[in-house]
N, C-alpha and C positions, 0 to 999 in steps of 0.2 A: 407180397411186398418185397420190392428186390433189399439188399443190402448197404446198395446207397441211399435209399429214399429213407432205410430204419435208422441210420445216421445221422441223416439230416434232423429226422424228427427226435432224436436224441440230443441232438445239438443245440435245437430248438429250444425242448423243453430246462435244457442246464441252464441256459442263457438267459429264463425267463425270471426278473425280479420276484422274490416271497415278497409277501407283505407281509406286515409286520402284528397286524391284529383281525380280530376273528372280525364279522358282521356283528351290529345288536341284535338281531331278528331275521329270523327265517320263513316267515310264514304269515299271512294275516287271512282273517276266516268274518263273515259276518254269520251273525245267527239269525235264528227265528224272530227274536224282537230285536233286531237292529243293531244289535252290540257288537262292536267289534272287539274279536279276539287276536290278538299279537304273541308269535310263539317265541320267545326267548331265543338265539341260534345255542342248538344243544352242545356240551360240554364233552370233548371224550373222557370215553370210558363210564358215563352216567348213564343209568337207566332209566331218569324221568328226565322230561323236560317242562319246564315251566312257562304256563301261558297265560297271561294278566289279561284281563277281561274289562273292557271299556263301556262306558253307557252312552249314551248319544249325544250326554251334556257332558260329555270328554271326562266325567270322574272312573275314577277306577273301582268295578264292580265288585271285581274277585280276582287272586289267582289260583290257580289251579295248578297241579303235573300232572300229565298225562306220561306215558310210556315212549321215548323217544324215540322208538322205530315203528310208533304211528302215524302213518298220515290220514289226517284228518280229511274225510270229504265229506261232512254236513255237520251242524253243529244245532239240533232244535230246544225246543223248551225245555225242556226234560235228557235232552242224549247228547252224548256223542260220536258219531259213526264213522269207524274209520277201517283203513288196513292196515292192521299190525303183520310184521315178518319178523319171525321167531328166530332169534342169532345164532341157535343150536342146531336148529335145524331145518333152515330157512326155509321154510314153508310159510305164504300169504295164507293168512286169517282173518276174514273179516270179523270186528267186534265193536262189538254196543254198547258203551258206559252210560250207566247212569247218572243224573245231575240233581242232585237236592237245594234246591233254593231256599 
């Protein structure tokens, strides 16, 4: 990338309006029995993040924290499977939590 183009895109990005507040929600998941899960948008500097759990007649089931540099790709009756990266030593793990109903 030449010199002027790194400029431009400097320029760019000065120029571009912040906003002013974060999202409510980052993520939405269905499960095994139909629930949808909604994850909180996570907090810096937190270690968990919290994900409230809806039933299908829109009440709310549960919430939960899970570890905030999981992402979640399945969610069954009993687990949650995801890929956690470890901030120490960034290495991808995948991990299985348990769920007690």
């Amino acid at each position: 990338m030449g010199e002027k183009a790194r400029r431009r895109i400097e320029q760019s990005y000065a120029s571009m309006p912040l906003t002013t507040f974060l999202p409510g929600t980052r993520d939405l998941v269905i499960d095994a029995d139909d629930n949808l899960w909604v994850q909180h948008f996570p907090r810096a500097g937190q270690a968990n993040v919290t994900w409230t759990v809806f039933g299908n007649d829109g009440r709310v089931r549960a919430t939960i924290a899970l570890p905030a540099t999981l992402e979640v790709y399945e969610i069954g009756r009993d687990y949650v499977l995801g890929r956690y990266i470890d901030a120490d030593a960034a290495v991808p793990e995948v991990r299985l939590y348990r769920l007690m109903r």
